[in-house]
N, C-alpha and C positions, 0 to 999 in steps of 0.2 A: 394525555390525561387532562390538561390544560393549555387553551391556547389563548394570547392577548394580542390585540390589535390596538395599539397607541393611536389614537386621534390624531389628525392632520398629516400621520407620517404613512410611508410604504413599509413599516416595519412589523413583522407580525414576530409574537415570542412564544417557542411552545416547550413545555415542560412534560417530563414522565412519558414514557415509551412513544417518542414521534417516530414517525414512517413518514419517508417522504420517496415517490419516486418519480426517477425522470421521465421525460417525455418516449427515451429509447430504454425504459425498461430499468434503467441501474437504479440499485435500492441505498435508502443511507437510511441506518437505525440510532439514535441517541437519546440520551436522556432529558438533550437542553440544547434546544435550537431557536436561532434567531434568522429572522430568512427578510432581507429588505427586497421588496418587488423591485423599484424603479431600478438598483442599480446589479441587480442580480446576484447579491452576496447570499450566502449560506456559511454560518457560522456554527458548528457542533460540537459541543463536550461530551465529555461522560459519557465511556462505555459505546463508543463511537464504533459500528460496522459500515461498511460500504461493501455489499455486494455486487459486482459488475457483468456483462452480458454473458462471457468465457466461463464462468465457474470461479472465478477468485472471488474470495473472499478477504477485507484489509479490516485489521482491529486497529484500534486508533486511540489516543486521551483526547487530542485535538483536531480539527477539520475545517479548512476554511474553504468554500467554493465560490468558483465566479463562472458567471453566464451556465449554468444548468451544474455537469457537472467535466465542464471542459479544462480547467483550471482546477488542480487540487493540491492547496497547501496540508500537510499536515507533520504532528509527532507522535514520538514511540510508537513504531507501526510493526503491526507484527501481521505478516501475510502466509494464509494457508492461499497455494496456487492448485487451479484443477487439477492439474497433473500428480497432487498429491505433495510436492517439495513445500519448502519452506522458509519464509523470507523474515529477518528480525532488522529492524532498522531505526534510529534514531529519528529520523526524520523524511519526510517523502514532498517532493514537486513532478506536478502531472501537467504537462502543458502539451495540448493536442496529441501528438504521437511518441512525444519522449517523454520517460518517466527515469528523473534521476532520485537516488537512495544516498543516501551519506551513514558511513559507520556503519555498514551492514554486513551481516552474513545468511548467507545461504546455504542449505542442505537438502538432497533430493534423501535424506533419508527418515523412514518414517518412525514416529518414537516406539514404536511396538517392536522394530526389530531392533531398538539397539542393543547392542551386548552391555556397555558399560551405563548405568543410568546416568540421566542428564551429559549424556556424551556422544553423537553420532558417530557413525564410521568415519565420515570426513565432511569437512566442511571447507567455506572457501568464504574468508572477511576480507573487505576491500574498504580503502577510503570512500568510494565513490565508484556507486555499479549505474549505468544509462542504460536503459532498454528503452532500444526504437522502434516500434510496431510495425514501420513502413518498411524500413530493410529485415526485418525482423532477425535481429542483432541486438548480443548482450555484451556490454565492452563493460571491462573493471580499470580502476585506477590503483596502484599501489596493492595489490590481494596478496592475500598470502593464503596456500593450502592447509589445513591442519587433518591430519589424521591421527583419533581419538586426541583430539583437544592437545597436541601438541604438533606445532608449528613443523613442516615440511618440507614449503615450496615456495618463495619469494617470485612476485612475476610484478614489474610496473608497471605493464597495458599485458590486457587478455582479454578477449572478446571469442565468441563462440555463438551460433547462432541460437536463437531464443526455442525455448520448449516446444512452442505450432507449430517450429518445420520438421517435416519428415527428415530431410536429408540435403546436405549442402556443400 
């Protein structure tokens, strides 16, 4: 809706519904973005989406990016994945092929089926989940299982391969 270009600097400021996409296609939507050319920062608040090339989609409050969008800081992230599951996390780091979650939990279940509202079949919370694109492998630190929102399964490393492989 509004966009400002400061004099003498690389810094351009845009407000109310900005789109900005990358060079390979990934979308980032927000309300309030600051984008410095020379040093290649992307800073976004407010109602923050990042669509990426796979079908995810990451809702976000905060987003900080460096060099396009190869680098991604952000918090309170809450991710719907193509495959339909669903990611709720404190906070997210994306650097080239690893993406580590801190305080997260995961469920491949979808809210239409669950039996109990505001409760999946099971879920699985971890200190710290790493997904790495290249082995394409999900490792957790500290998880714990919960089935219908009460606590199961204690595991302090679990890793399993990521959603794109077929079989492993």
């Amino acid at each position: 809706d509004e966009i400002r270009s400061i004099n003498n600097t690389d810094v351009i400021s845009a407000n109310g519904n900005v789109v900005i996409i990358n060079h390979d296609g990934t979308k980032l939507n927000a309300e309030k973005i600051e984008y410095d050319k020379q040093k290649q920062i992307i800073n976004a608040e407010d109602n923050v989406i990042i669509n990426d090339l796979i079908g995810n989609t990451y809702f976000l409050d905060k987003v900080k990016t460096l060099n396009g969008l190869n680098y991604i800081e952000g918090n309170s992230v809450k991710a719907r994945l193509e495959d339909g599951s669903r990611i709720v996390s404190k906070d997210i780091i994306k650097k080239n092929n690893i993406t580590l979650l801190s305080d997260a939990e995961y469920t491949p279940c979808s809210e239409e089926d669950y039996l109990i509202n505001n409760c999946p079949g099971w879920k699985l919370k971890a200190k710290k989940i790493y997904q790495d694109s290249d082995s394409k492998t999900v490792h957790y630190d500290h998880a714990r299982i919960y089935l219908f929102n009460v606590p199961f399964l204690y595991l302090p490393y679990f890793y399993h391969p990521d959603p794109s492989v077929n079989k492993k």
